[in-house]
C-alpha positions as CSV (number, residue, x, y, z in Angstrom):
1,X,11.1,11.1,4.2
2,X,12.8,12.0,7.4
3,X,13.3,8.2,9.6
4,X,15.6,10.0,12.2
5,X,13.5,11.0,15.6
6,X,15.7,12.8,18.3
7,X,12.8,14.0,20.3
8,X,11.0,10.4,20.6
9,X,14.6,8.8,21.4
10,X,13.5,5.6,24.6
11,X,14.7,6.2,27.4
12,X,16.8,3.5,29.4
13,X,17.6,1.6,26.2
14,X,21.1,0.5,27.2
15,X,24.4,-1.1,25.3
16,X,23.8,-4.1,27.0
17,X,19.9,-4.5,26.0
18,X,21.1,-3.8,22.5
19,X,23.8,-6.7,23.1
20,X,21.3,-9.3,24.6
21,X,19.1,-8.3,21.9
22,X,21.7,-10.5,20.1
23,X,20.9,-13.7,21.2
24,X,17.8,-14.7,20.1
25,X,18.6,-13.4,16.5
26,X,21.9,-15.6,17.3
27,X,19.8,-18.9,18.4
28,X,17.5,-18.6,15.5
29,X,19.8,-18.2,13.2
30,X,21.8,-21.4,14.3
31,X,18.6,-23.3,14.3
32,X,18.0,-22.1,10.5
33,X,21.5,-23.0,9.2
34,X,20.6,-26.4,11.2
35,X,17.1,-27.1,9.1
36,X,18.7,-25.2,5.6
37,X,21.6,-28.0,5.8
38,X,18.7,-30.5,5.8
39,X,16.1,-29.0,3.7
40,X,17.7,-27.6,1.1
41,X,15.3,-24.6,-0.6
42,X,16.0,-21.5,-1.9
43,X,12.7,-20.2,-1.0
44,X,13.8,-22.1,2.3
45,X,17.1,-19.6,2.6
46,X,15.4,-16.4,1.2
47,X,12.9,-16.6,3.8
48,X,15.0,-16.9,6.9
49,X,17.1,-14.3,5.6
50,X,14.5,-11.8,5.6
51,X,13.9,-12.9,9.2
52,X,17.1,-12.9,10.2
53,X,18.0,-9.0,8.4
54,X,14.8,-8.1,10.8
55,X,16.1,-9.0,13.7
56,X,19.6,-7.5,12.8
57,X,18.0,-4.4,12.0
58,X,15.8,-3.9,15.3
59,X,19.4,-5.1,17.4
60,X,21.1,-2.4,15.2
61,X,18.0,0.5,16.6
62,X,18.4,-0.6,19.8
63,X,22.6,0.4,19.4
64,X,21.9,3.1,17.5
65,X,19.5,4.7,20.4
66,X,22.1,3.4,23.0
67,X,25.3,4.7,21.5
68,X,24.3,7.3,18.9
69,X,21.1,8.3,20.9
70,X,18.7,8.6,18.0
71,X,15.9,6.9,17.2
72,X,15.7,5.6,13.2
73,X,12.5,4.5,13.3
74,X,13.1,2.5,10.1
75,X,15.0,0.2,11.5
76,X,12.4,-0.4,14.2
77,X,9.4,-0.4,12.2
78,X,10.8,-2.7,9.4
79,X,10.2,-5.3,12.0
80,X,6.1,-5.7,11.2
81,X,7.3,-6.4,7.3
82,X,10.6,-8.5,7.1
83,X,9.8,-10.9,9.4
84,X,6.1,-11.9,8.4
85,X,7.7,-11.8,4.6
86,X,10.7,-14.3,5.5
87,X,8.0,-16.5,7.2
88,X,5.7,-16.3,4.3
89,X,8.5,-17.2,2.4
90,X,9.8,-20.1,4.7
91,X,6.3,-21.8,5.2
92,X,5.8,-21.3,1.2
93,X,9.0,-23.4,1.1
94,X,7.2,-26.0,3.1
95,X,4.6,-26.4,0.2
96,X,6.1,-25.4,-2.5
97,X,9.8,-28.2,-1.9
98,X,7.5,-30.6,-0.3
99,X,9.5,-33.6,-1.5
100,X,12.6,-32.5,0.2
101,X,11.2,-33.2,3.5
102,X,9.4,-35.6,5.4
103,X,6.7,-34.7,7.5
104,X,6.5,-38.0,9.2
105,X,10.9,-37.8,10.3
106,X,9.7,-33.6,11.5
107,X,7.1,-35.2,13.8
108,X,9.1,-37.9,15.1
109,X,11.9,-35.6,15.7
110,X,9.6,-33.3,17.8
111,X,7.9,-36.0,19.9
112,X,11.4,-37.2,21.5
113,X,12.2,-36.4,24.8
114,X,13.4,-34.1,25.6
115,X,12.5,-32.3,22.2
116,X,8.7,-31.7,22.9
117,X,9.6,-30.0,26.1
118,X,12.0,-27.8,24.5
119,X,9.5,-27.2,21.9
120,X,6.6,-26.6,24.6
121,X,8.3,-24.0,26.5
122,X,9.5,-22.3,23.1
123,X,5.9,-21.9,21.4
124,X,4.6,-21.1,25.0
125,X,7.3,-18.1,25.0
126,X,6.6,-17.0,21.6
127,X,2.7,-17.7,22.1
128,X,3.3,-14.8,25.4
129,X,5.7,-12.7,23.2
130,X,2.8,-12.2,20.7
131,X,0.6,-11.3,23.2
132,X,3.0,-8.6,25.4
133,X,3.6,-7.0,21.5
134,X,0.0,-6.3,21.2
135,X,-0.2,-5.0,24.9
136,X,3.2,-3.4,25.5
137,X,4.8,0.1,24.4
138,X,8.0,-1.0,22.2
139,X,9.9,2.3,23.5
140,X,9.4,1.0,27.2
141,X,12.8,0.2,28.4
142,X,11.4,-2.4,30.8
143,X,8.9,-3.5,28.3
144,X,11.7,-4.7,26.3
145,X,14.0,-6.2,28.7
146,X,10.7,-8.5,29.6
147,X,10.3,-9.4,25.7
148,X,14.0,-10.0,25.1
149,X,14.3,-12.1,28.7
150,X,11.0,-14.2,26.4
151,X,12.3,-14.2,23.4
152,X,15.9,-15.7,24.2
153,X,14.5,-18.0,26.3
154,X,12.1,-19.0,23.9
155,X,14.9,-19.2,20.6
156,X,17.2,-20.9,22.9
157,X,14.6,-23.9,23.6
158,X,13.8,-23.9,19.9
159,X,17.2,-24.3,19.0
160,X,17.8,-27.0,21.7
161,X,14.6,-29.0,20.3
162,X,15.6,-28.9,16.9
163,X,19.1,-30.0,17.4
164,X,19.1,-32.6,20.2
């Protein structure tokens, strides 16, 4: 099976997309290591890893199409099965170690100030992201410079509500 497409190759897909497409797998994986340290699951860990390989795999398309020029659609497409399989994984966690957290310290952690806003504008980002994935053409260059401006927006105020 040939994953290599040089004729489909996105245009405008620059090193320094591919570099900002850094950050959010960056704030994410900050605020994972911050929750793993306090909810200690291997289910926990094997999901977020699976999250965070996605993300490290589309940030390593985008550089491959800006430095290399191609287009290895496997690391794109991987996307729609890593990530909803290290959620899976990580919600499953929530069930499956239920004693090692408590809901009601999760709740009261998320309705401080200024938490909840941080949370607010984070699920409203991710909530929009969602939507502009379903409408949007993943090999528009300024397509994705909209989702990444989101989506590290978004990670950063998760991050900032989970660890103030």
């Amino acid at each position: 099976m040939n994953t290599e497409r040089k004729d489909s190759v996105p245009k405008g897909f620059t090193l320094s997309m591919a570099l900002m497409d850094c950050l959010p797998v960056l704030f994410f994986t900050i605020s994972a290591i911050f929750i793993a340290m306090h909810f200690p699951s291997l289910l926990f860990l094997t999901g977020i890893f699976f999250v965070i390989l996605a993300g490290l795999l589309k940030v390593s398309w985008k550089l491959i199409i800006a430095l290399a020029h191609r287009d290895i659609r496997f690391f794109n497409i991987q996307l729609r099965y890593l990530m909803p399989l290290g959620f899976l994984l990580a919600l499953l966690a929530l069930f499956i170690d239920h004693t090692k957290w408590s809901v009601t310290a999760i709740i009261s952690h998320i309705m401080q100030f200024p938490s909840y806003l941080f949370f607010l504008i984070g699920m409203a980002g991710l909530i929009y992201l969602g939507y502009l994935g379903k409408h949007q053409d993943s090999h528009d260059a300024k397509a994705n410079w909209k989702e990444q401006c989101i989506n590290t927006l978004s990670q950063f105020c998760i991050m900032l509500g989970i660890l103030v």
